[in-house]
PDB file of N, CA, C and O in Angstrom:
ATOM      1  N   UNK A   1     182.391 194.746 -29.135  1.00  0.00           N
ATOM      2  CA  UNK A   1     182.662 195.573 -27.986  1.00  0.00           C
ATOM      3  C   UNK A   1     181.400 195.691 -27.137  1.00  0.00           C
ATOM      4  O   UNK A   1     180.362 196.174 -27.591  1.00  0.00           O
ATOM      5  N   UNK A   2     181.515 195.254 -25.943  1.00  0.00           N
ATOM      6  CA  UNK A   2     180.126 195.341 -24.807  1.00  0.00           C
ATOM      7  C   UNK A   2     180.040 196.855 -24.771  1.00  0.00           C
ATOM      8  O   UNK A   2     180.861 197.723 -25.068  1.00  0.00           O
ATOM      9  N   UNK A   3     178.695 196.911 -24.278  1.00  0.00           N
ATOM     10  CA  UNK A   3     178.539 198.350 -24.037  1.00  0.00           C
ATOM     11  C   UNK A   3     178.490 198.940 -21.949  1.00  0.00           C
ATOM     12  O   UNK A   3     177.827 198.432 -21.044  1.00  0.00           O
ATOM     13  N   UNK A   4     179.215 199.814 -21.907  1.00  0.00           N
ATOM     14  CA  UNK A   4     179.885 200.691 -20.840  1.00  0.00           C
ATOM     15  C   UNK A   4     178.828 200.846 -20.369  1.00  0.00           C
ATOM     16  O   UNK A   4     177.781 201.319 -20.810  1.00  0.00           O
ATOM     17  N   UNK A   5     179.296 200.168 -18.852  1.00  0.00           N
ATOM     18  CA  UNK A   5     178.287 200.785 -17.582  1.00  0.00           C
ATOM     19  C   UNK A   5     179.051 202.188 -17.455  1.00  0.00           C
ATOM     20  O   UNK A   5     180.229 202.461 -17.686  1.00  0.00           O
ATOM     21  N   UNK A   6     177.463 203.385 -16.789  1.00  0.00           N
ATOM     22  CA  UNK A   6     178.300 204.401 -16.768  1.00  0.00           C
ATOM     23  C   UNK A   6     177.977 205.158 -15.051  1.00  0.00           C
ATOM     24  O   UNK A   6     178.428 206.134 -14.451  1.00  0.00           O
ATOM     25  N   UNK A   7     176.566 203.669 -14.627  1.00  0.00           N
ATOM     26  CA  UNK A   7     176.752 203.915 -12.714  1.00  0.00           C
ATOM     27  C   UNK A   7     176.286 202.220 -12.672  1.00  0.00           C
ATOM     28  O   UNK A   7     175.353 201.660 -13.248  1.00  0.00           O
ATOM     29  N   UNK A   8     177.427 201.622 -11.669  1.00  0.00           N
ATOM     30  CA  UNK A   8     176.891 200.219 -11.539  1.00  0.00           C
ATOM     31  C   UNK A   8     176.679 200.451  -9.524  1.00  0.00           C
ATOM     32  O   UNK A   8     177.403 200.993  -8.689  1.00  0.00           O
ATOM     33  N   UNK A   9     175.400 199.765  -9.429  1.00  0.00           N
ATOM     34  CA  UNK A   9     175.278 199.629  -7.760  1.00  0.00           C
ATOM     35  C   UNK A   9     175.138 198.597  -7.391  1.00  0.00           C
ATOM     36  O   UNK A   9     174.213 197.915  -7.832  1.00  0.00           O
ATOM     37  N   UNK A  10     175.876 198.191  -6.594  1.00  0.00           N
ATOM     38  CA  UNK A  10     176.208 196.939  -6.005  1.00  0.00           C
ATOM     39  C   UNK A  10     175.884 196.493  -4.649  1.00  0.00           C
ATOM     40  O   UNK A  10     176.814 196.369  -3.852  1.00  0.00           O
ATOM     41  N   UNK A  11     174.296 196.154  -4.166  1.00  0.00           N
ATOM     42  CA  UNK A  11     173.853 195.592  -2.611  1.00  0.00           C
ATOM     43  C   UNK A  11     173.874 196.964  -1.928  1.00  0.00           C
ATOM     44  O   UNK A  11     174.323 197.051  -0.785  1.00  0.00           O
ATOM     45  N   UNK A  12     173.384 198.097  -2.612  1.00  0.00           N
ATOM     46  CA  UNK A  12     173.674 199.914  -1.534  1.00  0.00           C
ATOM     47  C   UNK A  12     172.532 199.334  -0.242  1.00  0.00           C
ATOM     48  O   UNK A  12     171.465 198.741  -0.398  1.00  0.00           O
ATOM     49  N   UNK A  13     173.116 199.696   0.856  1.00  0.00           N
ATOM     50  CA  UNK A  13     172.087 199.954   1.518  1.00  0.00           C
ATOM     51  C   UNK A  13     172.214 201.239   2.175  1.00  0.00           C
ATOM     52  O   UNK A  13     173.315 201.789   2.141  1.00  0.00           O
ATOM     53  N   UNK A  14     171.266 201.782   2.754  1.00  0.00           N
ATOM     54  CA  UNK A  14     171.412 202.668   3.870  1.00  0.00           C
ATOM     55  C   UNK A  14     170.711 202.646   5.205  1.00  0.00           C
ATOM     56  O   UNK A  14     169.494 202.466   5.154  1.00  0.00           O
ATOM     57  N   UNK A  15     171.170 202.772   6.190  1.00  0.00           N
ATOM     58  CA  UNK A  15     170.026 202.830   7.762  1.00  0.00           C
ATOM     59  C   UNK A  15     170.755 204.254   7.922  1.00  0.00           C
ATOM     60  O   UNK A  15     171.785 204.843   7.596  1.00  0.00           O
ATOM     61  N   UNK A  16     169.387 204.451   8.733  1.00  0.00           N
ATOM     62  CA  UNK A  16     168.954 205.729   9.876  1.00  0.00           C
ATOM     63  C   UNK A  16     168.695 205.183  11.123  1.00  0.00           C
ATOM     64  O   UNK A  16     167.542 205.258  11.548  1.00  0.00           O
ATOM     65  N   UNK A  17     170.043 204.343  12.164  1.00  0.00           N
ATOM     66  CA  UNK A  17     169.403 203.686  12.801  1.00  0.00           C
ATOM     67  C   UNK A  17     168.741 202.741  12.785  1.00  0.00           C
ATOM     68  O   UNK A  17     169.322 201.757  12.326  1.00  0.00           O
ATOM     69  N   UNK A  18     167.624 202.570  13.131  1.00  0.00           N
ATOM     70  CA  UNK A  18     166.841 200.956  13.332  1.00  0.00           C
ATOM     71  C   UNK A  18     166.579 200.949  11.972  1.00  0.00           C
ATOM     72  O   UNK A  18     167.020 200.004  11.318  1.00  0.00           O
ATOM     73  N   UNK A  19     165.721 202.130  11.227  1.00  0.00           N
ATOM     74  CA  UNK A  19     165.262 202.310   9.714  1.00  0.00           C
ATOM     75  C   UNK A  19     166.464 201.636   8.635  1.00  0.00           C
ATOM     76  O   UNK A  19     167.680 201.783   8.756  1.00  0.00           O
ATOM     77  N   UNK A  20     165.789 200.902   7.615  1.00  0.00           N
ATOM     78  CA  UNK A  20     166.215 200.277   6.624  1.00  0.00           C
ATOM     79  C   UNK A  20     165.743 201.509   5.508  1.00  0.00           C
ATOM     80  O   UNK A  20     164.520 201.400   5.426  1.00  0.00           O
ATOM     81  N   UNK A  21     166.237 202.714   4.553  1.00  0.00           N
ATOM     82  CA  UNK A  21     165.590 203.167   4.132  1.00  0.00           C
ATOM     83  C   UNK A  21     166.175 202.972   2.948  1.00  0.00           C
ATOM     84  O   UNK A  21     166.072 204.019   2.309  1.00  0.00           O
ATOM     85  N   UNK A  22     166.861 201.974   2.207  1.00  0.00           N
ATOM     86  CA  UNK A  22     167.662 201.491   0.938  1.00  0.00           C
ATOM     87  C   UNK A  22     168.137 199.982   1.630  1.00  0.00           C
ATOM     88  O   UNK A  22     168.709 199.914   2.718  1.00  0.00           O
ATOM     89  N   UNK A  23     167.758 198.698   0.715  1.00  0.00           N
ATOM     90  CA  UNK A  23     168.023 197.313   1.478  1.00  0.00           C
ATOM     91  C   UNK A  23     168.320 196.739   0.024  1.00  0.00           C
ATOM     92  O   UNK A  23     167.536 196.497  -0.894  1.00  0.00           O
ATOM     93  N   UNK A  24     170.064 196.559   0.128  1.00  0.00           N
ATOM     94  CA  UNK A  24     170.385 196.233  -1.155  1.00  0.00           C
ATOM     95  C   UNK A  24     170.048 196.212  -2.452  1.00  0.00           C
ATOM     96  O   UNK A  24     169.572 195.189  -2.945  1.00  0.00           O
ATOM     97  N   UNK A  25     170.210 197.117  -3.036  1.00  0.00           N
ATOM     98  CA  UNK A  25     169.528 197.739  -4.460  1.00  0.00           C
ATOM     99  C   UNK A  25     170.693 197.419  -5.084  1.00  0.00           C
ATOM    100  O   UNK A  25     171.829 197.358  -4.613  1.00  0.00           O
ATOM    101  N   UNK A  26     170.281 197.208  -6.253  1.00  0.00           N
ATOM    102  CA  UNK A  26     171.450 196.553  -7.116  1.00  0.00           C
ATOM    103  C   UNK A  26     170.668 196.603  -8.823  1.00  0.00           C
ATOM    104  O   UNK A  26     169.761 196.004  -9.400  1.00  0.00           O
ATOM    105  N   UNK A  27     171.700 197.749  -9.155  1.00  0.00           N
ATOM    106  CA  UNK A  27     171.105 197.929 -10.865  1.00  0.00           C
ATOM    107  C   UNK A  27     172.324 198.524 -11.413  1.00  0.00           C
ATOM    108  O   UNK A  27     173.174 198.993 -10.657  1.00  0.00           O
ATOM    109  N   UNK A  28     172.503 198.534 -13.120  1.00  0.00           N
ATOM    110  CA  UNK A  28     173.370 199.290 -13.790  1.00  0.00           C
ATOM    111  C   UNK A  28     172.354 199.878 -15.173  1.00  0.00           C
ATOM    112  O   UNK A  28     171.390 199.598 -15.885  1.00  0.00           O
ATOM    113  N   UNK A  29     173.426 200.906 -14.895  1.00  0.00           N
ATOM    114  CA  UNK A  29     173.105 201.739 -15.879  1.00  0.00           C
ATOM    115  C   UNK A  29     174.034 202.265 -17.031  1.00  0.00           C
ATOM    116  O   UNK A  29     174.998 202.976 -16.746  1.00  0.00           O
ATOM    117  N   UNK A  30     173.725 201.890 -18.461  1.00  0.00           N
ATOM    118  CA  UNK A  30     174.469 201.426 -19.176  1.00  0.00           C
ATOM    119  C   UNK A  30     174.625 203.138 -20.572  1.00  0.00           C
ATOM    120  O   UNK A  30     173.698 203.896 -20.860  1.00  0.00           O
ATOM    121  N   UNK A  31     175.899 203.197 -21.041  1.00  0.00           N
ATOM    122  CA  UNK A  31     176.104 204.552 -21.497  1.00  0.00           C
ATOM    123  C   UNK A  31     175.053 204.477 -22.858  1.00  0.00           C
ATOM    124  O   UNK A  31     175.090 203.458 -23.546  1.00  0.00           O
ATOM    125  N   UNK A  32     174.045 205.675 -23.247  1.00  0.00           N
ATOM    126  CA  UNK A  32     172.833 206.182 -24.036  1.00  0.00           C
ATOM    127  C   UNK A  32     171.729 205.668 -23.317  1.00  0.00           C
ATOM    128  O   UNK A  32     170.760 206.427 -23.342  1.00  0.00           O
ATOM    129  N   UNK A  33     171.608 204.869 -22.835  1.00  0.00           N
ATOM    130  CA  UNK A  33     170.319 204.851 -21.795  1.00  0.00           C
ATOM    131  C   UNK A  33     169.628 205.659 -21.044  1.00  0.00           C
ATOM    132  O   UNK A  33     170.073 206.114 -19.990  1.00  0.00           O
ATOM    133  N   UNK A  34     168.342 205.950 -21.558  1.00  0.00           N
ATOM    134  CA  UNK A  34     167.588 206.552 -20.049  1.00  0.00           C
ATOM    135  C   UNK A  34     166.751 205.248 -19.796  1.00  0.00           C
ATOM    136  O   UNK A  34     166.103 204.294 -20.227  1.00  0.00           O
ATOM    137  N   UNK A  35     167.587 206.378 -18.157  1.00  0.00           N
ATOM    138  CA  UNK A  35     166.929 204.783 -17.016  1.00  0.00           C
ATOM    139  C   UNK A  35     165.652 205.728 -16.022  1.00  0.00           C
ATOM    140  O   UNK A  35     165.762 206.932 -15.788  1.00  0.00           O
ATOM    141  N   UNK A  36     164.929 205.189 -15.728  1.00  0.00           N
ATOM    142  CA  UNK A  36     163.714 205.804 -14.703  1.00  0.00           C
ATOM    143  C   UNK A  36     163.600 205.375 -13.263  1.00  0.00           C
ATOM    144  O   UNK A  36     163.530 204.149 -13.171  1.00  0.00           O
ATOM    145  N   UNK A  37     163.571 205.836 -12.432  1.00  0.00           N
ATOM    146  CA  UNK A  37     163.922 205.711 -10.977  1.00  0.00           C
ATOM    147  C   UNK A  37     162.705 206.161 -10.371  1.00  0.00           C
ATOM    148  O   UNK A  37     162.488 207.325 -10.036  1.00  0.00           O
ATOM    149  N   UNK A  38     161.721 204.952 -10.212  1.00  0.00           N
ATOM    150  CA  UNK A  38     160.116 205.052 -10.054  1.00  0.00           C
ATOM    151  C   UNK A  38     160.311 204.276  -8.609  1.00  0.00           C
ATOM    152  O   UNK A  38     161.262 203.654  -8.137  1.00  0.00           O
ATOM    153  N   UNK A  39     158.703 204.655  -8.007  1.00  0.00           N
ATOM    154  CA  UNK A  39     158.290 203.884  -6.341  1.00  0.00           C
ATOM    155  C   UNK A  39     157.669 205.308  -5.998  1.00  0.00           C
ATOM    156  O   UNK A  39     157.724 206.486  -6.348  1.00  0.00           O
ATOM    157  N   UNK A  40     157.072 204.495  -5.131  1.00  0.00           N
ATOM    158  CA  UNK A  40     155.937 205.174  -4.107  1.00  0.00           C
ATOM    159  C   UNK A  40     157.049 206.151  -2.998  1.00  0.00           C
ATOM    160  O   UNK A  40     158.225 205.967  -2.686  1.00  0.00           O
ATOM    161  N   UNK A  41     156.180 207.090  -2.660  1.00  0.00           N
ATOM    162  CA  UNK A  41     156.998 208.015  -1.386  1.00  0.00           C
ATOM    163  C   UNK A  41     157.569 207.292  -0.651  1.00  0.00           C
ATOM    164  O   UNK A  41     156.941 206.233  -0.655  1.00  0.00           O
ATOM    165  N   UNK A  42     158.697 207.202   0.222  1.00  0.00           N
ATOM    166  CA  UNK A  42     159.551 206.543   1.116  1.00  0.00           C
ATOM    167  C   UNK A  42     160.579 205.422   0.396  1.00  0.00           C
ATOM    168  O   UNK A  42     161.461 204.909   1.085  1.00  0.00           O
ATOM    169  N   UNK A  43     160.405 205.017  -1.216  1.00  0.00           N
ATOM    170  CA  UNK A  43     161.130 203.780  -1.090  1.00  0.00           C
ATOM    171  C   UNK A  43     162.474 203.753  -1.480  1.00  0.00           C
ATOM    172  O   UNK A  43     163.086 202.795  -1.952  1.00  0.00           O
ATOM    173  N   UNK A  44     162.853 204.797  -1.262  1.00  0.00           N
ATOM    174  CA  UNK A  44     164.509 205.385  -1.012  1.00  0.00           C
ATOM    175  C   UNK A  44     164.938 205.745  -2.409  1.00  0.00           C
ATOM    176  O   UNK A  44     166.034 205.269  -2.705  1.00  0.00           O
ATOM    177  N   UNK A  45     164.352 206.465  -3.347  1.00  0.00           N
ATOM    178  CA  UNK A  45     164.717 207.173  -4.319  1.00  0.00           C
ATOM    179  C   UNK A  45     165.702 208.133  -3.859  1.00  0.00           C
ATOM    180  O   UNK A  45     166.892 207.916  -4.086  1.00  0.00           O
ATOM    181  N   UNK A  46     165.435 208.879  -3.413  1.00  0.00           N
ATOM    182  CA  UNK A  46     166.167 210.132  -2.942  1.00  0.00           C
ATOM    183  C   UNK A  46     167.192 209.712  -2.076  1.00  0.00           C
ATOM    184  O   UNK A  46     168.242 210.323  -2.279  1.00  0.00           O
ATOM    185  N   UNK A  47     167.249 208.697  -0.989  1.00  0.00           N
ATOM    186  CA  UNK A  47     168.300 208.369  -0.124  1.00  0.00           C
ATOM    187  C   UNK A  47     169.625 207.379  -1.453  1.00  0.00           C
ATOM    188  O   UNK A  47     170.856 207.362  -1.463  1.00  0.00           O
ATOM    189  N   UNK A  48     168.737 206.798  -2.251  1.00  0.00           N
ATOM    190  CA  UNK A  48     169.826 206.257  -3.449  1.00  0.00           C
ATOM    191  C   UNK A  48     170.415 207.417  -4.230  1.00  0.00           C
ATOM    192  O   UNK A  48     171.597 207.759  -4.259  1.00  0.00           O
ATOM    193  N   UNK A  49     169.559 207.867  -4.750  1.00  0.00           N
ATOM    194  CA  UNK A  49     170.784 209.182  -5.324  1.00  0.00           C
ATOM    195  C   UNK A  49     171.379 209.900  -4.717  1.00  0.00           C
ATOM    196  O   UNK A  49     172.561 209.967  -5.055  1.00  0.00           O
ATOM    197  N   UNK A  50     171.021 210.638  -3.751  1.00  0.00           N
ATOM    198  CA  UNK A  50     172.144 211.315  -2.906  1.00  0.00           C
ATOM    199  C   UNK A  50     173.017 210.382  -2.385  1.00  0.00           C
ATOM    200  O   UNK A  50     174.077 210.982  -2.202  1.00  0.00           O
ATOM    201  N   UNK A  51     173.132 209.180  -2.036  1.00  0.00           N
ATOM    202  CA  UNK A  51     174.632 208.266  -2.421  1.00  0.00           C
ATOM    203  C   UNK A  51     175.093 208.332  -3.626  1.00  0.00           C
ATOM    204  O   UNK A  51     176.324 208.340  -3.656  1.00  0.00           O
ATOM    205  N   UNK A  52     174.491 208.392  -4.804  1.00  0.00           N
ATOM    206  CA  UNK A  52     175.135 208.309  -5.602  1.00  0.00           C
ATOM    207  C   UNK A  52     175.780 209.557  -6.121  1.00  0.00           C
ATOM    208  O   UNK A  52     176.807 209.452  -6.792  1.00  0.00           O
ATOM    209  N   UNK A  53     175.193 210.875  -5.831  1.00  0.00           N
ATOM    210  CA  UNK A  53     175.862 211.799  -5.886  1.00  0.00           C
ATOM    211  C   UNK A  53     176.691 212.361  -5.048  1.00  0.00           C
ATOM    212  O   UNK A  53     176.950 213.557  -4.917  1.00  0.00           O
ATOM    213  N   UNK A  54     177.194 211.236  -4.352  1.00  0.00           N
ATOM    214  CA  UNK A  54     178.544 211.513  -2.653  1.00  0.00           C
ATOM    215  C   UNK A  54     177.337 212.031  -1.688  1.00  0.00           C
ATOM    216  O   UNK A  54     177.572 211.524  -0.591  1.00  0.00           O
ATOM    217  N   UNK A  55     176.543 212.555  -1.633  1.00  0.00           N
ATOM    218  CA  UNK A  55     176.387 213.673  -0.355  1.00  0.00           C
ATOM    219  C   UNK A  55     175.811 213.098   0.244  1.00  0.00           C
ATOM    220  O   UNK A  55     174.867 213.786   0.631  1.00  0.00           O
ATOM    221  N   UNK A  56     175.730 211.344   0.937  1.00  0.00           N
ATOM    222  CA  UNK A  56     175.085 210.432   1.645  1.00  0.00           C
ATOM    223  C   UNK A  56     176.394 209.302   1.074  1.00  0.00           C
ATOM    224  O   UNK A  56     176.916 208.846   0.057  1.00  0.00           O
ATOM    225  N   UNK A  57     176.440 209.270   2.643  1.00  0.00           N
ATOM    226  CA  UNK A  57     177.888 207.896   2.538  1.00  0.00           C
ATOM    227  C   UNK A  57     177.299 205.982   2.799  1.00  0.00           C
ATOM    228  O   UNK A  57     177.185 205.485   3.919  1.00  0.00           O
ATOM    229  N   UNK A  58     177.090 205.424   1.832  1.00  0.00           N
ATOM    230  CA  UNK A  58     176.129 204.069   2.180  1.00  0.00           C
ATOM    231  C   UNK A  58     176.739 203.492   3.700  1.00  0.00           C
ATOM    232  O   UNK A  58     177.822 203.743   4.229  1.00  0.00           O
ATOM    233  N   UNK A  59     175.644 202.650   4.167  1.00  0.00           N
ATOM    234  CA  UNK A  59     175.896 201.726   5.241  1.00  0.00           C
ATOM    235  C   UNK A  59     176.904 201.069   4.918  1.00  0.00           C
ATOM    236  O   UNK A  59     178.048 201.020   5.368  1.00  0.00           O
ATOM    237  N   UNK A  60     176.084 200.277   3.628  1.00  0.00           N
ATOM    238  CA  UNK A  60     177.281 198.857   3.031  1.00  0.00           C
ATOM    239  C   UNK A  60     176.882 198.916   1.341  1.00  0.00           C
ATOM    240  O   UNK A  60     176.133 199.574   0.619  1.00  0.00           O
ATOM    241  N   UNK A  61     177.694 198.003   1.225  1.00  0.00           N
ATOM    242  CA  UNK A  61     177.406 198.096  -0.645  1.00  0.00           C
ATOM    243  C   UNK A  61     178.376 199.199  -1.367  1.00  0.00           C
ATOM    244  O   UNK A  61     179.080 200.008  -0.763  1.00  0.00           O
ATOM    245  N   UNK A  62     178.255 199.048  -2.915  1.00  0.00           N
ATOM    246  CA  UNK A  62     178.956 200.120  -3.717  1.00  0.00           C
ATOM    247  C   UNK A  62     178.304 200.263  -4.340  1.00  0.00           C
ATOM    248  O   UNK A  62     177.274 199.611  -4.513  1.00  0.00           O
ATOM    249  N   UNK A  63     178.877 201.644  -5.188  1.00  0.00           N
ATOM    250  CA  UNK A  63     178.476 202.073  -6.067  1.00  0.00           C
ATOM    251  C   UNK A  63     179.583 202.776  -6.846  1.00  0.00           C
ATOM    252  O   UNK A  63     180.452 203.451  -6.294  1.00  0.00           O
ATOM    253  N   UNK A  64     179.495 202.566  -8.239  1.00  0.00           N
ATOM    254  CA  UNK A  64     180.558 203.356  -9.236  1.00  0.00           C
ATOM    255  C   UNK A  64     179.644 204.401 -10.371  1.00  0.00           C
ATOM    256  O   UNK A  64     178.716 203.919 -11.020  1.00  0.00           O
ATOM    257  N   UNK A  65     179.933 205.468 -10.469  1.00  0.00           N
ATOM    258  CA  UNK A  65     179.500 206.640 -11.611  1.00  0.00           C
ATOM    259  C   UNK A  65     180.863 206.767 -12.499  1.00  0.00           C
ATOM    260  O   UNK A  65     182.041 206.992 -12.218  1.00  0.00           O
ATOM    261  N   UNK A  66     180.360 206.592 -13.340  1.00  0.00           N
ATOM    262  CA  UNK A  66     181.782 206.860 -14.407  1.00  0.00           C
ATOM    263  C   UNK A  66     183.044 206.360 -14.213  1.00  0.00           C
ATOM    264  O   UNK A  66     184.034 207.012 -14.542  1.00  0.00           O
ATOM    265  N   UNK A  67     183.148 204.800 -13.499  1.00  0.00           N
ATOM    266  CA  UNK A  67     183.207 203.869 -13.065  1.00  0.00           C
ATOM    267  C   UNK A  67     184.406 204.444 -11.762  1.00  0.00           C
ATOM    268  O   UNK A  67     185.452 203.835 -11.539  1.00  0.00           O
ATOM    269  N   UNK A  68     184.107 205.336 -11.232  1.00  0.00           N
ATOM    270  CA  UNK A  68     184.661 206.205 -10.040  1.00  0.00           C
ATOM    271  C   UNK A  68     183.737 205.281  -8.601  1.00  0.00           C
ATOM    272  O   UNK A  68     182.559 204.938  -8.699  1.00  0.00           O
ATOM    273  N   UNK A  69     184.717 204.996  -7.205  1.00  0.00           N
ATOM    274  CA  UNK A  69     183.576 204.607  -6.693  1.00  0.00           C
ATOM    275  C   UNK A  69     183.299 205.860  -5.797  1.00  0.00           C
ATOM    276  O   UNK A  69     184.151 206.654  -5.400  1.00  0.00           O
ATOM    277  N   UNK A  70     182.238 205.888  -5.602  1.00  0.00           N
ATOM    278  CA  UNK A  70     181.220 207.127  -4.510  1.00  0.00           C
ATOM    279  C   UNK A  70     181.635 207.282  -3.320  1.00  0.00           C
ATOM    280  O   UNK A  70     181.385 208.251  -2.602  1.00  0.00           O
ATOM    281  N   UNK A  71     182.402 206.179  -2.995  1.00  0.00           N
ATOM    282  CA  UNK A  71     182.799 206.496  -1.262  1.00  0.00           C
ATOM    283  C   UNK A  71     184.572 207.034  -1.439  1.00  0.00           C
ATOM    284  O   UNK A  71     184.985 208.115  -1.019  1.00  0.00           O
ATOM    285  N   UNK A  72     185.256 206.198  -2.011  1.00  0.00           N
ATOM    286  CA  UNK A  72     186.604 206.072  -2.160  1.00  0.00           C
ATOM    287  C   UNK A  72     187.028 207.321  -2.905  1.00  0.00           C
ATOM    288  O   UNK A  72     188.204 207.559  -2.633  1.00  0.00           O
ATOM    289  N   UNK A  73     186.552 208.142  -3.679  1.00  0.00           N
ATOM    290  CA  UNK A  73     186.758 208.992  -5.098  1.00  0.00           C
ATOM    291  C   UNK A  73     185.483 209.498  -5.441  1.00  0.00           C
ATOM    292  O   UNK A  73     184.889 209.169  -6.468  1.00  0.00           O
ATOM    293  N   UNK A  74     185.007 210.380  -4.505  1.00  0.00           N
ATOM    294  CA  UNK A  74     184.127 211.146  -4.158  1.00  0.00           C
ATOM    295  C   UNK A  74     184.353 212.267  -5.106  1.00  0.00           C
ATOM    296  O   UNK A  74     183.408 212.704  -5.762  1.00  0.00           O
ATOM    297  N   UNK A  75     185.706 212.822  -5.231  1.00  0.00           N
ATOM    298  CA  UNK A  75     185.300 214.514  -5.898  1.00  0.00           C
ATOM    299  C   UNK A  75     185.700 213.694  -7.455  1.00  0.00           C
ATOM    300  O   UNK A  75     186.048 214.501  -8.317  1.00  0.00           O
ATOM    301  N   UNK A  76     185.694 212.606  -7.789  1.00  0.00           N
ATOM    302  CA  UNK A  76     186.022 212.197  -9.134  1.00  0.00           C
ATOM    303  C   UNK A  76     184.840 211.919  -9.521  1.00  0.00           C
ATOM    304  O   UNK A  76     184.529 212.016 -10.709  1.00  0.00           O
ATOM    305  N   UNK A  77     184.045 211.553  -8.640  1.00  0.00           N
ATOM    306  CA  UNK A  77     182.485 211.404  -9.205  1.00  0.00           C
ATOM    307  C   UNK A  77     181.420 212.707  -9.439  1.00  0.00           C
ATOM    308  O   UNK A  77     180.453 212.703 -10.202  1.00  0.00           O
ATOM    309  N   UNK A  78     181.664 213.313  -8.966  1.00  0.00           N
ATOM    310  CA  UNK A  78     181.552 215.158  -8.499  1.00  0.00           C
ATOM    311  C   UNK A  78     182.013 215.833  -9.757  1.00  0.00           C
ATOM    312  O   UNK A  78     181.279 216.635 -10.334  1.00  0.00           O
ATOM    313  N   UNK A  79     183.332 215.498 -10.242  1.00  0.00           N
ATOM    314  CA  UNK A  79     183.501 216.320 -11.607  1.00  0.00           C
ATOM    315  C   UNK A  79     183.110 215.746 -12.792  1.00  0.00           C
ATOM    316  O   UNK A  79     183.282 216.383 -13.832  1.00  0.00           O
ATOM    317  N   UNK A  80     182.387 214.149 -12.826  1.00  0.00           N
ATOM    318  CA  UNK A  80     181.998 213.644 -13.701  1.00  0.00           C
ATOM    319  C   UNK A  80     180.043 214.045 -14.083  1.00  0.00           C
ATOM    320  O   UNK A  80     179.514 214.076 -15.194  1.00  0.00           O
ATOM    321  N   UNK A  81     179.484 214.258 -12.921  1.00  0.00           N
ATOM    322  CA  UNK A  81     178.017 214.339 -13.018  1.00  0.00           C
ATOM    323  C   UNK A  81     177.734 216.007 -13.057  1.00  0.00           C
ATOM    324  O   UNK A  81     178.663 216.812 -13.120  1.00  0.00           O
ATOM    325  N   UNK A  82     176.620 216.318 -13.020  1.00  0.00           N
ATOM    326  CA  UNK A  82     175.746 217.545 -12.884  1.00  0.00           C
ATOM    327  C   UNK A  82     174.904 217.331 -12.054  1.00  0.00           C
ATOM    328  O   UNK A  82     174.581 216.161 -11.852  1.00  0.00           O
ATOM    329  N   UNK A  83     174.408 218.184 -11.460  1.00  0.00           N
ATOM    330  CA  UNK A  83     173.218 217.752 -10.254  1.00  0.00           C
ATOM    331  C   UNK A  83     172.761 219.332 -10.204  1.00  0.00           C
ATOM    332  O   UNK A  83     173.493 220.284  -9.930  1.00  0.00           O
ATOM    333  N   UNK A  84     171.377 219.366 -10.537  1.00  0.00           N
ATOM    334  CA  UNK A  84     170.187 220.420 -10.178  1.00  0.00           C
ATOM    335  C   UNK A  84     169.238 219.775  -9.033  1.00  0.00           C
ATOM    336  O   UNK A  84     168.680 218.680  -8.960  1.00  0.00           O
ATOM    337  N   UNK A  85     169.269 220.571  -8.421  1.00  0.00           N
ATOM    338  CA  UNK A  85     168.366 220.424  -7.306  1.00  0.00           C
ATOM    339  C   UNK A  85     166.996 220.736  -7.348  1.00  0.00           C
ATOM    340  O   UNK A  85     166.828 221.849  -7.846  1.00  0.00           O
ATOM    341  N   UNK A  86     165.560 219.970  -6.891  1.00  0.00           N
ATOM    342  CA  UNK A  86     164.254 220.624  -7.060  1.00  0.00           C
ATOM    343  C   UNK A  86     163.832 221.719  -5.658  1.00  0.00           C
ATOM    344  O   UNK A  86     164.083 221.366  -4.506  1.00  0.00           O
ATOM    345  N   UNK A  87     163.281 222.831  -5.922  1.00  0.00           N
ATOM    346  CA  UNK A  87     163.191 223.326  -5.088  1.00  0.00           C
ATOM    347  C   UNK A  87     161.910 222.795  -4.256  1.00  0.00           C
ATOM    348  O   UNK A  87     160.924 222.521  -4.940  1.00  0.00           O
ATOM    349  N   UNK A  88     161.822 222.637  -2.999  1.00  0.00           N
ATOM    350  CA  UNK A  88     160.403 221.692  -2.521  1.00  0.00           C
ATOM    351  C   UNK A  88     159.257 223.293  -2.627  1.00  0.00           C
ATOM    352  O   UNK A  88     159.300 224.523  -2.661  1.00  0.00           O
ATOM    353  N   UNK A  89     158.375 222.180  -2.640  1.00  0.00           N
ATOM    354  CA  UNK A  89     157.261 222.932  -2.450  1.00  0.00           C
ATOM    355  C   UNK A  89     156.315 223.086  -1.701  1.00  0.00           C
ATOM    356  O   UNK A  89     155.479 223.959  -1.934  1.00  0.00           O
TER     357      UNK A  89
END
């Protein structure tokens, strides 16, 4: 038995306009895994997860969480995750 993707992303991008701030990212993440989501300030950490947690709709590309996709089945991905927020500082 293979083991279960449990978020696969497929070419996400995102623009702000002219800005490229996510340019096809493409990774899975597979169920008991911790995965680490490293880069320097700007290189779209934060613009990738907030797609992946619905509340940023991609340019182009997919993405599935709990093999729900993020654009199509938005509140199915919503009752599958948890999300804490950092407060800035």
């Amino acid at each position: 038995m293979g083991r279960k993707k449990v978020i696969e992303v497929l070419n996400l991008t995102q623009k702000f306009g002219d800005f490229t701030a996510v340019d096809n990212v493409r990774f899975d993440v597979y169920e008991g895994e911790i995965f680490g989501f490293l880069g320097p300030n700007g290189a779209g950490k934060t613009t990738t997860i907030n797609m992946l947690i619905t509340l940023l709709k991609p340019t182009s590309g997919e993405a599935y969480v709990a093999g729900y996709n993020v654009v199509k089945e938005p509140y199915r991905v919503r009752r599958m995750i948890g999300v804490v927020f950092q407060d800035p500082t």
